[in-house]
C-alpha positions as YAML, in Angstrom:
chain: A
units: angstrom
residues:
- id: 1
  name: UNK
  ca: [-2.93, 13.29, 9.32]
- id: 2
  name: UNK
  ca: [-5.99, 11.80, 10.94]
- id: 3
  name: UNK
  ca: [-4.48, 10.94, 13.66]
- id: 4
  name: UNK
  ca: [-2.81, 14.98, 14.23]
- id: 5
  name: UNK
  ca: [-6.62, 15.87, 13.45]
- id: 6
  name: UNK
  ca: [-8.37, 14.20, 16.21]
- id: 7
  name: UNK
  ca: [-9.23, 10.27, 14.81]
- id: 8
  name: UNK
  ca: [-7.15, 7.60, 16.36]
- id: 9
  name: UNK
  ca: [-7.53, 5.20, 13.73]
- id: 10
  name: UNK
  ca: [-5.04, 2.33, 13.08]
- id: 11
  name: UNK
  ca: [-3.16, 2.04, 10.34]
- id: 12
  name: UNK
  ca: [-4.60, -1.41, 9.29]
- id: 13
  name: UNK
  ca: [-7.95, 0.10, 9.61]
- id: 14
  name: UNK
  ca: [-7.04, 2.72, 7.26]
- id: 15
  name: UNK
  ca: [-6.23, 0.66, 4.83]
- id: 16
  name: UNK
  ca: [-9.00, -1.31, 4.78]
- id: 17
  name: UNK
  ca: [-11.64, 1.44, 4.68]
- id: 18
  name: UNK
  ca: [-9.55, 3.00, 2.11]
- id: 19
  name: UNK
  ca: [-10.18, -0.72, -0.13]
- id: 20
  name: UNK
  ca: [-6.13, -0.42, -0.38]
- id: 21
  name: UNK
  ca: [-5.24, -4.17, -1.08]
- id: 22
  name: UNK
  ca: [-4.69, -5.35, -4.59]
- id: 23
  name: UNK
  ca: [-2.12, -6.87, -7.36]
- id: 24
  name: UNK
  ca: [-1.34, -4.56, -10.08]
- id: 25
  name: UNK
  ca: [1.29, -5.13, -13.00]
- id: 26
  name: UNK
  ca: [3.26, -2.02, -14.36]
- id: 27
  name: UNK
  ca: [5.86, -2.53, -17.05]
- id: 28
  name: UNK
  ca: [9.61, -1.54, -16.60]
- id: 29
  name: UNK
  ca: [10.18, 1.54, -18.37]
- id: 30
  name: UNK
  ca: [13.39, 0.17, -20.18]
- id: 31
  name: UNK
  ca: [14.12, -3.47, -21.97]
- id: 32
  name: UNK
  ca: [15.31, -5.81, -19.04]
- id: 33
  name: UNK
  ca: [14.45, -4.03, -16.48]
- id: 34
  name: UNK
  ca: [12.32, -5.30, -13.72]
- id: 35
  name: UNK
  ca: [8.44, -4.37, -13.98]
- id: 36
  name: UNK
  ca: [6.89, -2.95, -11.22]
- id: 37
  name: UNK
  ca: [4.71, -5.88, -9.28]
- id: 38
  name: UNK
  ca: [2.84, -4.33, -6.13]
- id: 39
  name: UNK
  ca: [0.11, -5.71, -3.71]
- id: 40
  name: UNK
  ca: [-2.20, -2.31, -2.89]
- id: 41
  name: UNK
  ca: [-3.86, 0.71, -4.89]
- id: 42
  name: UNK
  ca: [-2.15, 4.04, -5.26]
- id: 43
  name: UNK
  ca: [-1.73, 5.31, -2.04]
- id: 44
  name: UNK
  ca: [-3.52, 9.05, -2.88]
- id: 45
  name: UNK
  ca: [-6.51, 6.85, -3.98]
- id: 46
  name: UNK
  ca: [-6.51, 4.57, -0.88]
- id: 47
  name: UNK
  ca: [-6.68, 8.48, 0.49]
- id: 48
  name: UNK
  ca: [-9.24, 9.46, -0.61]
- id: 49
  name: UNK
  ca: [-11.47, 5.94, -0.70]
- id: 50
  name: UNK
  ca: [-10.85, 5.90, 3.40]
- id: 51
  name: UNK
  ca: [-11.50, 9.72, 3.73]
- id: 52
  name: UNK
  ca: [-14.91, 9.30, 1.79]
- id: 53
  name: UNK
  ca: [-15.89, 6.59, 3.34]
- id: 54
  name: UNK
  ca: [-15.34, 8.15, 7.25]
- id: 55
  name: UNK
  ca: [-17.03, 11.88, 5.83]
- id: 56
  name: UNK
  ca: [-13.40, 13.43, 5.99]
- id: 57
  name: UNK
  ca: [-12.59, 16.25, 4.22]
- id: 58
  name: UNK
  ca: [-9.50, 15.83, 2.18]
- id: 59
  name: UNK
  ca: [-7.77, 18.66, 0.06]
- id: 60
  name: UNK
  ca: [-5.35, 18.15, -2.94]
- id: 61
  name: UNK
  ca: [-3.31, 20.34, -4.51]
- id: 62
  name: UNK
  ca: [0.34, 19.79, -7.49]
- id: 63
  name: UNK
  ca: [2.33, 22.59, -6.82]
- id: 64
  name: UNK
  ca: [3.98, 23.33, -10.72]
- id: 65
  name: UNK
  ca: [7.41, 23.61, -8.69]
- id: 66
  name: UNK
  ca: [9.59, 23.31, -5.28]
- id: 67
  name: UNK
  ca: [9.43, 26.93, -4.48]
- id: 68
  name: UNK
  ca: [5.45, 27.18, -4.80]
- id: 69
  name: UNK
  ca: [5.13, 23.10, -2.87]
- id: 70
  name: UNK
  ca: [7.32, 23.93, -0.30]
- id: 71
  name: UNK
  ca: [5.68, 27.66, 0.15]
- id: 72
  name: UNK
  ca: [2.30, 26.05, 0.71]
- id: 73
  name: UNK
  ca: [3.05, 22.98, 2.85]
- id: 74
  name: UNK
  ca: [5.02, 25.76, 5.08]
- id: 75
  name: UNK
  ca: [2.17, 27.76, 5.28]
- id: 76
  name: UNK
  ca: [-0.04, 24.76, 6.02]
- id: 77
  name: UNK
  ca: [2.21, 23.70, 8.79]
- id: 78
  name: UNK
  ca: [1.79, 26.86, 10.37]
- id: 79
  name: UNK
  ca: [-2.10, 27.34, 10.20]
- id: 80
  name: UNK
  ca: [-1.76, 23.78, 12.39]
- id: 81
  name: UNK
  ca: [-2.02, 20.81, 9.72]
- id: 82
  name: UNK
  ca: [0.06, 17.46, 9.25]
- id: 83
  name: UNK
  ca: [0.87, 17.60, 5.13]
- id: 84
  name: UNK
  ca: [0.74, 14.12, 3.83]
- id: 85
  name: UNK
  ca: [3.26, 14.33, 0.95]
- id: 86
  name: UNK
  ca: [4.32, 11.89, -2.47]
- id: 87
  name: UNK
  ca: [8.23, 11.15, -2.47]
- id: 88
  name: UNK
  ca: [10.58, 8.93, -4.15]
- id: 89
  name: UNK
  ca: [11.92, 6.51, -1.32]
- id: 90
  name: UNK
  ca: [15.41, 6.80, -3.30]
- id: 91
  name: UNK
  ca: [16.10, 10.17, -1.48]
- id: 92
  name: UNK
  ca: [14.48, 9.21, 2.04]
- id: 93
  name: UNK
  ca: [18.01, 9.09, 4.44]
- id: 94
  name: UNK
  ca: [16.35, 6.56, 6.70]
- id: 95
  name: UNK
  ca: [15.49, 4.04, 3.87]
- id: 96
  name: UNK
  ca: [17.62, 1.43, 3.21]
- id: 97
  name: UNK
  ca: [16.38, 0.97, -0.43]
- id: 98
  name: UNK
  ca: [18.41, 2.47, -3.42]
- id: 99
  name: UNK
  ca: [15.61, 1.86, -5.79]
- id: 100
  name: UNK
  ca: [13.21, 5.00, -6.99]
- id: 101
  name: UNK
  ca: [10.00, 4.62, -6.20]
- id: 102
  name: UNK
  ca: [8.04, 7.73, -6.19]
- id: 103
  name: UNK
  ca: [4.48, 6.13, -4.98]
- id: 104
  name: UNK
  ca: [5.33, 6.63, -1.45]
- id: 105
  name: UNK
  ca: [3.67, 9.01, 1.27]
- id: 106
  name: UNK
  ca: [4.37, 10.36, 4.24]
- id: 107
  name: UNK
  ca: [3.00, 12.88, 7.22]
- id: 108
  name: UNK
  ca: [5.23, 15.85, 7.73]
- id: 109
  name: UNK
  ca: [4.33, 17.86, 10.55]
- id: 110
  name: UNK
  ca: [7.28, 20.23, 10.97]
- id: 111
  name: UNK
  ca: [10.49, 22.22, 9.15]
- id: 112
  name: UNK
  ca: [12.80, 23.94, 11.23]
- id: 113
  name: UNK
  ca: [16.25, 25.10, 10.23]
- id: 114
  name: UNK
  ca: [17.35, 22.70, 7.79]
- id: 115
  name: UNK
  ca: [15.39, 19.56, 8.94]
- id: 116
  name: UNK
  ca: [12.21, 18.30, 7.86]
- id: 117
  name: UNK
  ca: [9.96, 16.03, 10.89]
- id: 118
  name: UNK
  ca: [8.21, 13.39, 9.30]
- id: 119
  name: UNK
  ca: [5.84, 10.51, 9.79]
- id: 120
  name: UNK
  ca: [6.22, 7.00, 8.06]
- id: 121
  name: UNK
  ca: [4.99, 3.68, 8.12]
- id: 122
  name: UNK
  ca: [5.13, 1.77, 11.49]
- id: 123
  name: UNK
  ca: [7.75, -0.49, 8.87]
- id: 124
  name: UNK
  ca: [10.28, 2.33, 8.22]
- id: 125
  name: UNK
  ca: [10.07, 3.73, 11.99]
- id: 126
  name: UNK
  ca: [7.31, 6.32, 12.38]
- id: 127
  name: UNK
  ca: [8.73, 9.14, 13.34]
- id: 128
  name: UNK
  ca: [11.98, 10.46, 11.19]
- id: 129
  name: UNK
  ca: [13.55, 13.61, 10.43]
- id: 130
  name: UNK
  ca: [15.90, 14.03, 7.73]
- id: 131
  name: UNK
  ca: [17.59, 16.95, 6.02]
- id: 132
  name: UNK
  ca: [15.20, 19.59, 4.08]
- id: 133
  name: UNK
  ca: [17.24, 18.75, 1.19]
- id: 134
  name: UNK
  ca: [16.46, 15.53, 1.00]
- id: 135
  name: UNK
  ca: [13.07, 16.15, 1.39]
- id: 136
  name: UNK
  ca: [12.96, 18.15, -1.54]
- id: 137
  name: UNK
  ca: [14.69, 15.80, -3.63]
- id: 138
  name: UNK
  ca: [11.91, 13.59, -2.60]
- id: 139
  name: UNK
  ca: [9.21, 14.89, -3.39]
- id: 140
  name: UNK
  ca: [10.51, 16.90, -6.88]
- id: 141
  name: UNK
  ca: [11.41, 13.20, -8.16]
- id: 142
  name: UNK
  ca: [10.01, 12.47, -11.48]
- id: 143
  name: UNK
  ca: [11.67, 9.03, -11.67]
- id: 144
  name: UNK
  ca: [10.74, 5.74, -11.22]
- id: 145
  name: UNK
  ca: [7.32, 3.95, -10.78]
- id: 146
  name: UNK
  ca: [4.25, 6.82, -10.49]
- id: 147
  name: UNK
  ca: [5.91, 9.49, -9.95]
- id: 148
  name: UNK
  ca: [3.53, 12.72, -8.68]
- id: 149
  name: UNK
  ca: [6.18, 15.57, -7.70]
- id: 150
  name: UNK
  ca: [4.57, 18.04, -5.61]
- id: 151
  name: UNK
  ca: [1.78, 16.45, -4.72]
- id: 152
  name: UNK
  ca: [0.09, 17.23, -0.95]
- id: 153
  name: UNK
  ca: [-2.80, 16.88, 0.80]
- id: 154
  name: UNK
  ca: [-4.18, 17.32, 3.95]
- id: 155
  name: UNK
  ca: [-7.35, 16.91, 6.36]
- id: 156
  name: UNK
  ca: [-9.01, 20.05, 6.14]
- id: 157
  name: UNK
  ca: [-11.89, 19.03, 8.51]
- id: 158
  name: UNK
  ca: [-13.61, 15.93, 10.30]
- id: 159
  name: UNK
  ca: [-17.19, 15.32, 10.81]
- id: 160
  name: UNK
  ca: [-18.20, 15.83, 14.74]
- id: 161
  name: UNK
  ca: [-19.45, 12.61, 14.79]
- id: 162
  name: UNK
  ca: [-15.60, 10.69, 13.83]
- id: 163
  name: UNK
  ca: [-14.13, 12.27, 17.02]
- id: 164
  name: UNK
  ca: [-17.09, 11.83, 19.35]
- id: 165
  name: UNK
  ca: [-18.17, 8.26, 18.11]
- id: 166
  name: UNK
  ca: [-15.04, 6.79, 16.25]
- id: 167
  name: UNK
  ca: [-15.80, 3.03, 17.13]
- id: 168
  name: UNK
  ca: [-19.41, 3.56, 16.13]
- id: 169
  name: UNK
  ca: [-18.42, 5.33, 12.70]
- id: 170
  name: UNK
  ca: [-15.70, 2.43, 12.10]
- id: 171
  name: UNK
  ca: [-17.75, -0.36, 12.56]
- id: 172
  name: UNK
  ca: [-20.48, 1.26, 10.30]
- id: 173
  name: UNK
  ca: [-18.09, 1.41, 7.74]
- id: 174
  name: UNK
  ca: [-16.30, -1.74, 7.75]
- id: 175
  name: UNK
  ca: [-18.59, -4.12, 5.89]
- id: 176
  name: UNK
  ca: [-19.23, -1.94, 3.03]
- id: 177
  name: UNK
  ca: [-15.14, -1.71, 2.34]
- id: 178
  name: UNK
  ca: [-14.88, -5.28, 2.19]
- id: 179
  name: UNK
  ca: [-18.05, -5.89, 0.36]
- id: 180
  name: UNK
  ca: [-16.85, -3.21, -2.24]
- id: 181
  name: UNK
  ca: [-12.85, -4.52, -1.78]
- id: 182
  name: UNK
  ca: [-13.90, -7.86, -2.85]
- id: 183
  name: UNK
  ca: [-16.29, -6.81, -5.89]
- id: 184
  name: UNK
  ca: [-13.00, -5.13, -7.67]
- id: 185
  name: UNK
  ca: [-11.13, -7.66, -6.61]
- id: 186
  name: UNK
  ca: [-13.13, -10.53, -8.54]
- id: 187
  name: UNK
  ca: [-13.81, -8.59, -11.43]
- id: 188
  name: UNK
  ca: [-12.15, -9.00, -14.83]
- id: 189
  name: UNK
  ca: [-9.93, -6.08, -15.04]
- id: 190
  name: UNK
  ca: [-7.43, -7.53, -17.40]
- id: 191
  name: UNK
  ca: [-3.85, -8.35, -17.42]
- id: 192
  name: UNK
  ca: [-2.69, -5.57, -15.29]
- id: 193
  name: UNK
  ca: [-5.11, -5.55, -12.62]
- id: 194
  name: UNK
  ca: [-5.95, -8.01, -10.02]
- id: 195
  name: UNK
  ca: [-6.06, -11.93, -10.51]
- id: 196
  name: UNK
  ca: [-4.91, -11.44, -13.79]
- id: 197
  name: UNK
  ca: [-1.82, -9.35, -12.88]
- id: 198
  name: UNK
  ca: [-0.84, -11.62, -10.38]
- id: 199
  name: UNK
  ca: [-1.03, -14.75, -12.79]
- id: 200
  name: UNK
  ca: [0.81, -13.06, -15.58]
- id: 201
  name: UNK
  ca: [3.36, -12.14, -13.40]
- id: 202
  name: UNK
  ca: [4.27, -15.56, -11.95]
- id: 203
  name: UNK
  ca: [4.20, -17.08, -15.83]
- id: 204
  name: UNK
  ca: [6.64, -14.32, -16.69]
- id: 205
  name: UNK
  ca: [8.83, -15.04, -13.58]
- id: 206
  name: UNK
  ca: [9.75, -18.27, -14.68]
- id: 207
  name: UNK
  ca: [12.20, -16.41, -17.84]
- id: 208
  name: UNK
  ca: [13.94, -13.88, -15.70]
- id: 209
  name: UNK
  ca: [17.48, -15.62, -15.23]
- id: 210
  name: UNK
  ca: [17.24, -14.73, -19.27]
- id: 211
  name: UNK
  ca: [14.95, -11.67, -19.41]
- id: 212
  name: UNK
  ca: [15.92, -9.44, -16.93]
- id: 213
  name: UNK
  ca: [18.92, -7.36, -17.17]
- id: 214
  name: UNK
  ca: [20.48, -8.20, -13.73]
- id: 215
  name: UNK
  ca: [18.38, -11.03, -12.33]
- id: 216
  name: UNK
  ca: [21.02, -12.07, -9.29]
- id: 217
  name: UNK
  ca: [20.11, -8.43, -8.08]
- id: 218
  name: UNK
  ca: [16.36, -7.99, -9.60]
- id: 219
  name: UNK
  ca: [14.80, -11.13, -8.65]
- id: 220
  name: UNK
  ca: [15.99, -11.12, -4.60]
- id: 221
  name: UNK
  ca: [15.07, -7.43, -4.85]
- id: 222
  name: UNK
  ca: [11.43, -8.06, -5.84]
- id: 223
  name: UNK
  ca: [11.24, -10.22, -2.82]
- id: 224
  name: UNK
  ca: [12.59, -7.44, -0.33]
- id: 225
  name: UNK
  ca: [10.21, -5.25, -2.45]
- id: 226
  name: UNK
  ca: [7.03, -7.28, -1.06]
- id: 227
  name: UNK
  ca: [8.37, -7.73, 2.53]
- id: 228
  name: UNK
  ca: [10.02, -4.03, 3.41]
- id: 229
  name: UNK
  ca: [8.89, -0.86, 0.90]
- id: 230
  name: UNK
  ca: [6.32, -0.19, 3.22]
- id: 231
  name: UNK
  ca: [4.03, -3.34, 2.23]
- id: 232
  name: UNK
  ca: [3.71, -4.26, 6.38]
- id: 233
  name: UNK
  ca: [5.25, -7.49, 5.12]
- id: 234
  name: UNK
  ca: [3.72, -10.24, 2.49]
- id: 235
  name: UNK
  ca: [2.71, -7.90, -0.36]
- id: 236
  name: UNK
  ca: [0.57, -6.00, 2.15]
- id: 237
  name: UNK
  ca: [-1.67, -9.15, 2.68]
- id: 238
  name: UNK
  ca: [-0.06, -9.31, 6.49]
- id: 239
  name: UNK
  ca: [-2.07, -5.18, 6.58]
- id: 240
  name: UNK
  ca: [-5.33, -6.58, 5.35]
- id: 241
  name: UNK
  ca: [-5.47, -10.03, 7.08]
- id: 242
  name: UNK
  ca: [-4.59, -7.33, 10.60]
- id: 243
  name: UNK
  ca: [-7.36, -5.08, 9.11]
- id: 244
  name: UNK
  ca: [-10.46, -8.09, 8.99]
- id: 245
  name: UNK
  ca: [-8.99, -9.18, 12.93]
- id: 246
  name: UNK
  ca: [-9.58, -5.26, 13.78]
- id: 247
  name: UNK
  ca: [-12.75, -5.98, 11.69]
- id: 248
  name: UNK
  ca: [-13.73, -9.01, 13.86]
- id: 249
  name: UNK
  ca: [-12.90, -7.45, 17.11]
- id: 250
  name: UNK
  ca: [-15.11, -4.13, 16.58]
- id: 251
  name: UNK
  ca: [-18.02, -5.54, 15.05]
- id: 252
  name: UNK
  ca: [-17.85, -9.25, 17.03]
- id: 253
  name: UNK
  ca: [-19.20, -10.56, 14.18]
- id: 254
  name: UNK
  ca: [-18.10, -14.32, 13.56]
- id: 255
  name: UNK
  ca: [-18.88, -14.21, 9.71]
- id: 256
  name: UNK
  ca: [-14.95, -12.71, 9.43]
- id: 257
  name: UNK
  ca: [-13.91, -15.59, 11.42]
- id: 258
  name: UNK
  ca: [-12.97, -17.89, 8.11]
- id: 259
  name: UNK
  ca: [-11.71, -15.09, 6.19]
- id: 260
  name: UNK
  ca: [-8.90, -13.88, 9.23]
- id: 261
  name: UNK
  ca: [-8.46, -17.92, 8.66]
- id: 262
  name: UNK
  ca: [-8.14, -17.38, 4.68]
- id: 263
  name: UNK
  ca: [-5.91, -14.38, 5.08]
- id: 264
  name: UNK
  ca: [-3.60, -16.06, 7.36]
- id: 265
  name: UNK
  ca: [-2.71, -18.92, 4.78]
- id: 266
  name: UNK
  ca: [-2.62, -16.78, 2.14]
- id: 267
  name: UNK
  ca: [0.32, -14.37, 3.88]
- id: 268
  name: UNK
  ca: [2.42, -17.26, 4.79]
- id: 269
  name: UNK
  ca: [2.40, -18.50, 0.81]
- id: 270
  name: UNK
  ca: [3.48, -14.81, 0.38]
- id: 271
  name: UNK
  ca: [5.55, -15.25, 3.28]
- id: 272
  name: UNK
  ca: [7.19, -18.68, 1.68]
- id: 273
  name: UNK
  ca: [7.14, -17.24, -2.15]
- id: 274
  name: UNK
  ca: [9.37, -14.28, -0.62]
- id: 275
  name: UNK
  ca: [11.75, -16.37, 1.32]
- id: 276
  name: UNK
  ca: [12.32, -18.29, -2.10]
- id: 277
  name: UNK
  ca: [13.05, -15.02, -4.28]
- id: 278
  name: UNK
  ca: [15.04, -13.54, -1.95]
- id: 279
  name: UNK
  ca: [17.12, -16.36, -1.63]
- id: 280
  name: UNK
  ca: [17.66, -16.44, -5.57]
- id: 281
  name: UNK
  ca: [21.48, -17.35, -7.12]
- id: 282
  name: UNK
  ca: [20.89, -17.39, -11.19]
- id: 283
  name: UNK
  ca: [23.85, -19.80, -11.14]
- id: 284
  name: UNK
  ca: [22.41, -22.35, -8.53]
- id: 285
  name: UNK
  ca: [19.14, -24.16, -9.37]
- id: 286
  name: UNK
  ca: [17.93, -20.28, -10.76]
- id: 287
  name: UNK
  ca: [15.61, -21.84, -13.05]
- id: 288
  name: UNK
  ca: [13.69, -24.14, -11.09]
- id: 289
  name: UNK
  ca: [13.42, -21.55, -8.21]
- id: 290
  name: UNK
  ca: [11.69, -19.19, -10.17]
- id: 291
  name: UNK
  ca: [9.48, -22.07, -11.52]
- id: 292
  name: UNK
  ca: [8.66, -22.74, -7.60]
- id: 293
  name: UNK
  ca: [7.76, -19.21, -7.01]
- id: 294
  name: UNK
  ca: [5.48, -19.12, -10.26]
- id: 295
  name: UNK
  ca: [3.60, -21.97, -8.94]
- id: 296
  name: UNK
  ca: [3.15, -20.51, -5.66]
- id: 297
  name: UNK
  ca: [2.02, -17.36, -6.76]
- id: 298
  name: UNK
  ca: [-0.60, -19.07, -9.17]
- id: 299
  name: UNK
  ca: [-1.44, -21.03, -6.08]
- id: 300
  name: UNK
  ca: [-1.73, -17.40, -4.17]
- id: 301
  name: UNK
  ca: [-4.00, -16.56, -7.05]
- id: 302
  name: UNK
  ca: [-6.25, -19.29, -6.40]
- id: 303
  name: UNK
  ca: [-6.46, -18.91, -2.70]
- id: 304
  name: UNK
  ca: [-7.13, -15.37, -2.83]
- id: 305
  name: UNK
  ca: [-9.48, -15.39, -5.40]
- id: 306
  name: UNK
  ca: [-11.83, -17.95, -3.13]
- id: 307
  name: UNK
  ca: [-10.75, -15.62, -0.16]
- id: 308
  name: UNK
  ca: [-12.91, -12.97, -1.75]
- id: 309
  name: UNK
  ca: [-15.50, -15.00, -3.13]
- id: 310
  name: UNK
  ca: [-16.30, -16.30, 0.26]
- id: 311
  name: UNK
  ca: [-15.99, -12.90, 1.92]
- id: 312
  name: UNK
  ca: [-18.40, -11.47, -0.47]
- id: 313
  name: UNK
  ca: [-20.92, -13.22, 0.49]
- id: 314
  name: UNK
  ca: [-21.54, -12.15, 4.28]
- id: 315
  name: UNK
  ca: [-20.15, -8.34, 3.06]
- id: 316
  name: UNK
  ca: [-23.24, -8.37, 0.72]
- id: 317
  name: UNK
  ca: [-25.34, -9.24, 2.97]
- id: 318
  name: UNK
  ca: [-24.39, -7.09, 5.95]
- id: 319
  name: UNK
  ca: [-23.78, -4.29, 3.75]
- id: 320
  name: UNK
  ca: [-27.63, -4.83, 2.75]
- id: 321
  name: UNK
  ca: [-28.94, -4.92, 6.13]
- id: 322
  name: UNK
  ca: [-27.28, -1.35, 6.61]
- id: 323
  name: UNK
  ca: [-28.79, -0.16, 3.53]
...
């Protein structure tokens, strides 16, 4: 949407403004199912956090139902926007995932006929188009994880100064993300959010050969979960590791030197607690694989959580120097 409006902005850059990484712990809906373990904020909140922070307008709007959602984004398309719009990745033809997951977003920028043109993450492809139908399906889907049917938004307007100036805006910008990125992420926000999340989930792991439903098909799924559904590989920590290089380049400030360092030993324990999951057989050694990947991700937990504590302390202090 940016991008359509006139801000060539990367996508790692994006999410960094927009404070997007995270660990957050959402229970399964039904007994043995598989709860919902992602790395990043909700994606209409990661929005709205990069929108504010670069002065971008950004409109809302639920339509109540797919006559009224797909009368508005139509009419949106045609006074010139790019729609950014919540869908359940089950219906998506170009996914390869049969799991819902209704947290997802993507740009469409044109219907025609029968077809919808969309826009996804550099992971799935960019540029798709799929069947209207299946769009709709999409985006009506109340099932799964966070489900928002008929939610859009678009850029209404950007400030003069994002087009002109961009590199001047982004570097402006960048240290008061991280410094504001790493305050939530050392805070105490329970077991759900955060630190917390993350080390609740890997002493949970360790009983899912006899907790989960299906664990030969849950557990390796959790692990495509981190490197595929639109993460940009290890639970999103390969997007914010790219994000503090950007970071580094823009501002050529060498304080981000050790955390690119931090970042890139903390993806390839991602990296290595994925490889293990995926590679998950309940009847071979199940047990003690799981109890491998617990103790990684605890280890994770560790790393990250000095990660941030040593990022926050040149983030405060540039982000006072700006102040």
């Amino acid at each position: 949407m940016l991008h359509h409006a006139g801000a060539d902005i990367s996508e790692p850059m994006l999410f960094g403004l927009g404070q997007g990484i995270d660990f957050q712990y959402r229970d399964a809906p039904d007994p043995g199912g598989t709860p919902m373990l992602t790395g990043r904020i909700g994606p209409a909140l990661l929005s709205r956090n990069a929108c504010s922070a670069l002065g971008v307008e950004l409109r809302e709007w639920r339509a109540p139902d797919p006559e009224s959602a797909f009368a508005a984004t139509r009419k949106l398309l045609e006074a010139g926007h790019v729609v950014g719009v919540s869908v359940d990745i089950f219906h998506l033809d170009y996914f390869s995932s049969r799991s819902h997951f209704a947290a997802h977003y993507i740009a469409l920028y044109g219907l025609d006929e029968s077809l919808a043109h969309v826009v996804d993450t550099d992971q799935q492809g960019g540029a798709q188009t799929l069947p209207e139908e299946s769009l709709r399906r999409a985006r009506g889907s109340d099932q799964g994880f966070m489900p928002s049917p008929h939610l859009q938004m678009h850029v209404e307007r950007l400030p003069a100064r994002l087009t002109a100036d961009t590199d001047a805006v982004l570097s402006e910008q960048i240290w008061d993300a991280i410094r504001l990125t790493a305050e939530r992420m050392l805070g105490d926000r329970g077991p759900r959010y955060g630190f917390g999340a993350l080390r609740r989930a890997a002493s949970e792991m360790v009983e899912w050969g006899d907790t989960l439903a299906r664990p030969d098909e849950a557990v390796p799924g959790v692990g495509r979960f981190w490197r595929f559904a639109g993460t940009g590989g290890a639970n999103f920590r390969k997007l914010y590791r790219a994000f503090l290089r950007e970071a580094r380049e823009r501002t050529g400030d060498s304080e981000l030197d050790p955390s690119v360092a931090d970042f890139g030993d903390v993806q390839r324990q991602w990296d290595q607690a994925i490889d293990m999951l995926t590679a998950y057989r309940g009847a071979d050694r199940g047990r003690r694989t799981l109890e491998a990947v617990a103790a990684r991700l605890h280890a994770i937990a560790d790393a990250e959580q000095s990660a941030f504590e040593r990022l926050l302390v040149p983030a405060g202090k540039r982000a006072g120097e700006r102040a």
